[in-house]
N, C-alpha and C positions, 0 to 999 in steps of 0.2 A: 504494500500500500504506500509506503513513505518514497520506494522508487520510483511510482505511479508520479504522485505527488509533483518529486522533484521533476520529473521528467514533462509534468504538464506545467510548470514552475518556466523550465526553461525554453518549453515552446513561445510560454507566451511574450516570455522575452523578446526571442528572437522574430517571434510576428509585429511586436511593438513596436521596434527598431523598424522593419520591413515599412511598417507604414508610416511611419515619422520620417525614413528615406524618401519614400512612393510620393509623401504630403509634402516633402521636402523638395524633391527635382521638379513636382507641378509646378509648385510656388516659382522657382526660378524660371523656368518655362513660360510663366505668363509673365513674369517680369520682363524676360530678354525679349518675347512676343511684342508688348507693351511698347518698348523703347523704340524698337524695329520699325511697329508701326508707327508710335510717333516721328520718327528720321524718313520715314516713306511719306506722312500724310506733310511734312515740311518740305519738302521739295517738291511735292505737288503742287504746295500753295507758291512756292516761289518762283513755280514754272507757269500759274496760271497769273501773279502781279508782272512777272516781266513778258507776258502775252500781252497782258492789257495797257499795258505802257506801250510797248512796238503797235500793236492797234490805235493807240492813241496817237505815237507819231506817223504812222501810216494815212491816220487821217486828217491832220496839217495841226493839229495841236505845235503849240510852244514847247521844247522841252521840257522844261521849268514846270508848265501848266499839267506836263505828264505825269511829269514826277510827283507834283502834290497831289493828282489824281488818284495815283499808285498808293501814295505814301497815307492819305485819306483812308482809301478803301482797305488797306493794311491792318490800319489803327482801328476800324471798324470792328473788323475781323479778329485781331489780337483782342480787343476788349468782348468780344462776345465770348472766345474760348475761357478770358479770366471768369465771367459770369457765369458760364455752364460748372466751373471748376469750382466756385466758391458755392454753388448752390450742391453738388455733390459730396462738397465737406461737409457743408451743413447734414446732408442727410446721412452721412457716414459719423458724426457725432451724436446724430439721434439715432440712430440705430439700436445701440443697447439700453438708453430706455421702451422702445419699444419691444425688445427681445424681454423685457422683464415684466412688463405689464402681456405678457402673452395671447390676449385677447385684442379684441381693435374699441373703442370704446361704445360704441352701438350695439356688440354685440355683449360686449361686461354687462350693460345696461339692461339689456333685455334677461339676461341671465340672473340679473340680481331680482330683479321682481318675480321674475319664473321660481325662483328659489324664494322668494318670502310670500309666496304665494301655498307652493305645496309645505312650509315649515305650517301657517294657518289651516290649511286645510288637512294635515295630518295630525294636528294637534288633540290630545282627546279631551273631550267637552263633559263636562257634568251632566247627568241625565236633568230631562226637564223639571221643572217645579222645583229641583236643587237650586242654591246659589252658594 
Protein backbone atom coordinates (compact mmCIF):
# COMPACT_ATOMS: atom_id res chain seq x y z
CA UNK A 1 0.00 0.00 0.00
CA UNK A 2 2.67 2.69 1.10
CA UNK A 3 4.48 1.63 -2.59
CA UNK A 4 1.11 2.34 -4.16
CA UNK A 5 1.03 5.56 -2.37
CA UNK A 6 4.55 6.67 -3.07
CA UNK A 7 4.29 5.77 -6.53
CA UNK A 8 0.81 7.64 -7.19
CA UNK A 9 2.97 10.54 -4.98
CA UNK A 10 5.30 10.60 -7.74
CA UNK A 11 3.12 10.40 -10.71
CA UNK A 12 1.50 13.38 -9.65
CA UNK A 13 4.46 15.10 -9.44
CA UNK A 14 5.73 14.50 -12.47
CA UNK A 15 2.11 15.33 -14.23
CA UNK A 16 2.26 18.78 -12.36
CA UNK A 17 5.47 19.69 -13.74
CA UNK A 18 4.15 18.29 -17.40
CA UNK A 19 1.44 20.86 -17.02
CA UNK A 20 3.16 23.83 -15.43
CA UNK A 21 5.64 23.10 -18.62
CA UNK A 22 2.54 22.59 -21.29
CA UNK A 23 0.83 26.16 -19.35
CA UNK A 24 4.34 27.36 -19.54
CA UNK A 25 5.54 27.02 -23.46
CA UNK A 26 1.60 28.26 -24.29
CA UNK A 27 2.07 31.34 -22.23
CA UNK A 28 5.29 32.05 -24.23
CA UNK A 29 3.69 31.14 -27.58
CA UNK A 30 1.06 33.64 -27.35
CA UNK A 31 3.44 36.12 -26.11
CA UNK A 32 6.17 35.69 -29.06
CA UNK A 33 2.47 35.37 -31.29
CA UNK A 34 1.52 38.80 -29.79
CA UNK A 35 4.77 40.65 -30.60
CA UNK A 36 4.90 39.12 -34.06
CA UNK A 37 1.64 40.32 -34.74
CA UNK A 38 2.08 43.55 -33.26
CA UNK A 39 5.75 44.10 -35.74
CA UNK A 40 3.31 42.75 -38.67
CA UNK A 41 0.02 44.84 -37.96
CA UNK A 42 3.15 48.16 -37.73
CA UNK A 43 4.34 47.87 -40.94
CA UNK A 44 1.04 47.49 -42.38
CA UNK A 45 0.11 50.76 -40.91
CA UNK A 46 3.35 52.30 -42.10
CA UNK A 47 2.87 50.96 -45.51
CA UNK A 48 -0.79 52.15 -45.73
CA UNK A 49 0.50 56.36 -44.00
CA UNK A 50 3.23 56.20 -46.63
CA UNK A 51 0.56 55.11 -49.59
CA UNK A 52 -1.55 57.88 -48.54
CA UNK A 53 1.12 60.47 -48.49
CA UNK A 54 2.40 59.22 -52.26
CA UNK A 55 -1.48 59.47 -53.20
CA UNK A 56 -1.54 62.75 -51.65
CA UNK A 57 1.58 63.95 -53.68
CA UNK A 58 0.33 62.08 -56.61
CA UNK A 59 -2.60 64.34 -56.55
CA UNK A 60 -0.63 67.98 -56.46
CA UNK A 61 -0.85 68.23 -52.67
CA UNK A 62 2.05 70.49 -51.10
CA UNK A 63 4.43 68.26 -49.53
CA UNK A 64 4.35 69.86 -46.39
CA UNK A 65 0.31 69.68 -46.63
CA UNK A 66 1.09 65.69 -47.19
CA UNK A 67 2.91 65.29 -44.44
CA UNK A 68 0.43 66.97 -41.99
CA UNK A 69 -2.12 64.99 -43.78
CA UNK A 70 -0.09 61.63 -42.92
CA UNK A 71 1.01 62.83 -39.63
CA UNK A 72 -2.86 63.95 -38.75
CA UNK A 73 -4.24 60.71 -39.69
CA UNK A 74 -1.37 58.95 -37.64
CA UNK A 75 -2.14 60.68 -34.49
CA UNK A 76 -5.69 59.69 -35.05
CA UNK A 77 -4.82 56.29 -35.34
CA UNK A 78 -2.06 56.11 -32.60
CA UNK A 79 -4.69 57.70 -30.09
CA UNK A 80 -7.58 55.24 -30.87
CA UNK A 81 -5.17 52.18 -30.27
CA UNK A 82 -4.13 54.16 -26.77
CA UNK A 83 -8.01 54.10 -26.02
CA UNK A 84 -8.88 50.55 -27.02
CA UNK A 85 -5.73 49.68 -24.73
CA UNK A 86 -6.76 51.71 -21.63
CA UNK A 87 -10.28 50.48 -21.97
CA UNK A 88 -8.83 46.79 -21.85
CA UNK A 89 -6.81 47.57 -18.71
CA UNK A 90 -9.65 48.76 -17.26
CA UNK A 91 -11.42 45.40 -17.90
CA UNK A 92 -8.50 43.25 -17.13
CA UNK A 93 -8.42 45.19 -13.52
CA UNK A 94 -12.11 44.36 -13.16
CA UNK A 95 -11.89 41.07 -13.83
CA UNK A 96 -11.38 39.43 -10.41
CA UNK A 97 -13.82 41.20 -8.96
CA UNK A 98 -16.06 39.81 -11.10
CA UNK A 99 -14.46 36.33 -10.95
CA UNK A 100 -15.41 36.72 -7.01
CA UNK A 101 -18.95 37.91 -7.19
CA UNK A 102 -19.59 34.68 -9.57
CA UNK A 103 -22.91 35.57 -10.52
CA UNK A 104 -23.75 38.61 -12.81
CA UNK A 105 -25.94 40.95 -10.76
CA UNK A 106 -29.48 40.30 -12.28
CA UNK A 107 -29.01 37.14 -11.97
CA UNK A 108 -27.67 37.28 -7.78
CA UNK A 109 -30.93 39.23 -7.65
CA UNK A 110 -33.36 37.15 -8.99
CA UNK A 111 -31.66 34.22 -6.87
CA UNK A 112 -32.00 36.16 -3.61
CA UNK A 113 -35.80 36.41 -3.77
CA UNK A 114 -36.19 32.91 -5.30
CA UNK A 115 -34.34 31.83 -2.11
CA UNK A 116 -36.31 34.20 0.41
CA UNK A 117 -39.03 33.04 -1.15
CA UNK A 118 -38.96 29.19 -0.67
CA UNK A 119 -36.98 29.92 3.08
CA UNK A 120 -41.07 31.58 3.74
CA UNK A 121 -42.79 29.13 2.06
CA UNK A 122 -40.90 26.12 3.74
CA UNK A 123 -41.04 27.43 6.91
CA UNK A 124 -43.51 25.50 9.36
CA UNK A 125 -46.44 27.51 10.49
CA UNK A 126 -48.47 26.81 13.78
CA UNK A 127 -51.73 25.02 13.08
CA UNK A 128 -54.75 27.45 12.81
CA UNK A 129 -56.43 29.13 15.85
CA UNK A 130 -52.64 28.75 17.52
CA UNK A 131 -50.62 31.98 17.94
Amino acid sequence: MDNLIALATIAQNIYSRWIFRHLLYGMIAIAALTIITGVMVSAILIGIFYAAYQALLNLGVAPLSATLCTTGLATVVALLFIFITIVFLRRLREMPKRLLQKKTPGVSQAGDVIDAFFTGFLEPRPPKGCL
